[in-house]
Each structure stands twice: as structure tokens, then as C-alpha cells.
N, C-alpha and C positions, 0 to 999 in steps of 0.2 A: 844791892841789899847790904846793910851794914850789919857788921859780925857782934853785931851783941847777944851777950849771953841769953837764954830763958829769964832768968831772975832781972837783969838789965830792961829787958823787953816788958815784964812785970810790972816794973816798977812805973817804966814811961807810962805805961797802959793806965797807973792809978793816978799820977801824976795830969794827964790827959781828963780823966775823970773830973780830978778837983780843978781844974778850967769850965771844962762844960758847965760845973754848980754853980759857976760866979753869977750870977741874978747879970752884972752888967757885961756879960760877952756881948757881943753881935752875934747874928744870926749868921752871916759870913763865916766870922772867928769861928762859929759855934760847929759850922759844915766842915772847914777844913780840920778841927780839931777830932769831929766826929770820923773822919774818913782816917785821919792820919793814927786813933784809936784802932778802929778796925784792923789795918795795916798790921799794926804790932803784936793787935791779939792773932790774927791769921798767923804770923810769923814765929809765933811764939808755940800758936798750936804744932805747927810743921815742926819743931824742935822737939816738941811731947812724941810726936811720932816716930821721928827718925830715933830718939832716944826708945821709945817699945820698943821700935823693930832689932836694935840691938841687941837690946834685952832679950828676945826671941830667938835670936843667933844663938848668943852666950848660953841659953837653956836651952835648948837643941845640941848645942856643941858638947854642954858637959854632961846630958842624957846618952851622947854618944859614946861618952870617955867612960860610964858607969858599964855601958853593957861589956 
């Protein structure tokens, strides 16, 4: 897996999109574009999460520090 950022991974993902709109892809082009989209959106999501659950550490942590 390559270490691109969220917003990296974003961007591929829209850039992916405007391929798929070309009227002249192939339908071939068209599968591996679609899967290699997928990919990125999946990988992109796993980074939204591992970043909440941080965030859930961080607010546990300093809920801890209050009491």
C-alpha cells in the first residue's frame, strides 16, 4: 500500500472519476479505473478512521486529565 496522504488519496479518487466520464474509455479502461477508484476510496476511508479513533484517545485522555 502506498503512503499517500487522505487529501493525496482524494484527489486520485476525483481525478479517477474524470477518466471514468470520458464518453471514449473502454470498457476494460473503464473496470480497471473503477476498481483502482474503489481502492483509494477504501483506503482513504481506513485513514478517516484510524484518524477518529485518535481523536477518541485524545478525548478520553484529556477527560482523564480534567477529573
Amino acid at each position: 500500500m502506498e503512503n499517500k496522504t487522505f487529501e493525496e488519496k482524494l484527489s486520485h479518487s476525483k481525478e479517477l472519476l474524470q477518466k471514468l466520464m470520458d464518453p471514449e474509455i473502454t470498457l476494460e479502461d473503464a473496470l480497471k479505473t473503477y476498481q483502482e477508484g474503489l481502492k483509494e476510496i477504501e483506503e482513504a476511508q481506513k485513514l478517516l478512521e484510524e484518524a477518529k479513533a485518535k481523536i477518541e484517545i485524545i478525548n478520553q485522555q484529556e477527560q482523564e486529565n480534567v477529573r
